[in-house]
Structure formats: structure tokens, C-alpha cells
C-alpha angles and dihedrals in degrees: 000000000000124000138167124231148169154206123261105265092033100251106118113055125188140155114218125192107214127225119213084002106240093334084084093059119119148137138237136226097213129133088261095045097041121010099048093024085219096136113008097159140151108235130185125207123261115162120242093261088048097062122078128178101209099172129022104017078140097058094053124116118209121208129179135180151190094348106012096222099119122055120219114205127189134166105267090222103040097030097220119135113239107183145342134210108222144254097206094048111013084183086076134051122230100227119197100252081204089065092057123104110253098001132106125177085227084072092064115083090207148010135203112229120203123220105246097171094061088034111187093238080060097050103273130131109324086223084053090217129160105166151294118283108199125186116210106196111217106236 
């Protein structure tokens, strides 16, 4: 499944080719996604040579914490984190569902969230699973 997204102002641009389509969304209960309710984001999985910035690389702000493994990427003048490459397998990128065409995470009756806190690379749970989060719309 290949798509093509953005961030919020425009001003970051990319294709991603999608592996496993939507089935691959989930979440994540680290410090960034939950503590601090930075990124919280639902992301789905493109491999590295699936995923393409056509417009704004150059806008793009890189953070990185604790190990240094995974890199965090967000648009410098909208703030919204576009992508990620990573920790667990530095070999995919971690794409805002949010920031795809067409696509919302409200759509999606449940999501898998993976335990970022006992990460698997620290000795965690070698499925690295927290929980389900699940979204009910009210109709």
C-alpha cells in the first residue's frame, strides 16, 4: 500500500509504502508518547527504502533520547512529527498515520500499544506489548 502524507502546514512532503497496510498501526507507552504526550501518535511501518521525503527534508528536526537508537523526526515550523526510524528495527520507519491522506487513527477499533518503557532490547517482554487501546465513536 503506498500513500503519500504530510505534515500539518505543508511543508514536509513524503510517499510511504506501507507494509502490512494499516494492520501494522500501533502506539507506544514511552516517556515521548505518554509522559510528556509529545507524540502520541499512532505510526504504521514503511522500510527504509519505502519511504521517500519529496518536499521539506530540509525542514525536518531530528531528536533523539536515552539510547539514541531511534530517531524522532517532526516538521521545524508545524511541530508535528512525521516519522521515526526505529529502535526495534532500525531497518523500518515508524510513519503518523495521522499524516496520511485519507486516513485517521479514529478509524481504527483497536490498536496494539507497545510497551516502550520495558522495551525488549532492555529485557522486557520479547512481544514488546502493553495493551490494546480501542476508540468507541459515539454515534
Amino acid at each position: 500500500m503506498k500513500i503519500n502524507g504530510q505534515c500539518h502546514c505543508g511543508a514536509v512532503v513524503f510517499s510511504a509504502e506501507l507494509k502490512g497496510g494499516l494492520a501494522s498501526a500501533r502506539r507506544c507507552d514511552c516517556s515521548l508518547c505518554s509522559l510528556f504526550s509529545v507524540r502520541g501518535a499512532v505510526a504504521v511501518s514503511a522500510a527504509l527504502d519505502g519511504f521517500e521525503i519529496t518536499k521539506g527534508a530540509d525542514n525536518l528536526n531530528l531528536y533523539q533520547f536515552n539510547t539514541r537508537v531511534a530517531e524522532h523526526y517532526f516538521c521545524s515550523t508545524c511541530g508535528i512529527y512525521t516519522h521515526h526510524r526505529r529502535r526495534s528495527d532500525p531497518n523500518e520507519f515508524g510513519v503518523n498515520l495521522a499524516c496520511l491522506e485519507g486516513q485517521s487513527p479514529f478509524d481504527l477499533a483497536e490498536i496494539i500499544v507497545h510497551n516502550g518503557q520495558q522495551h525488549p532490547s532492555d529485557g522486557g517482554a520479547p512481544d514488546g506489548v502493553a495493551g490494546i487501546l480501542r476508540y468507541e465513536a459515539n454515534t
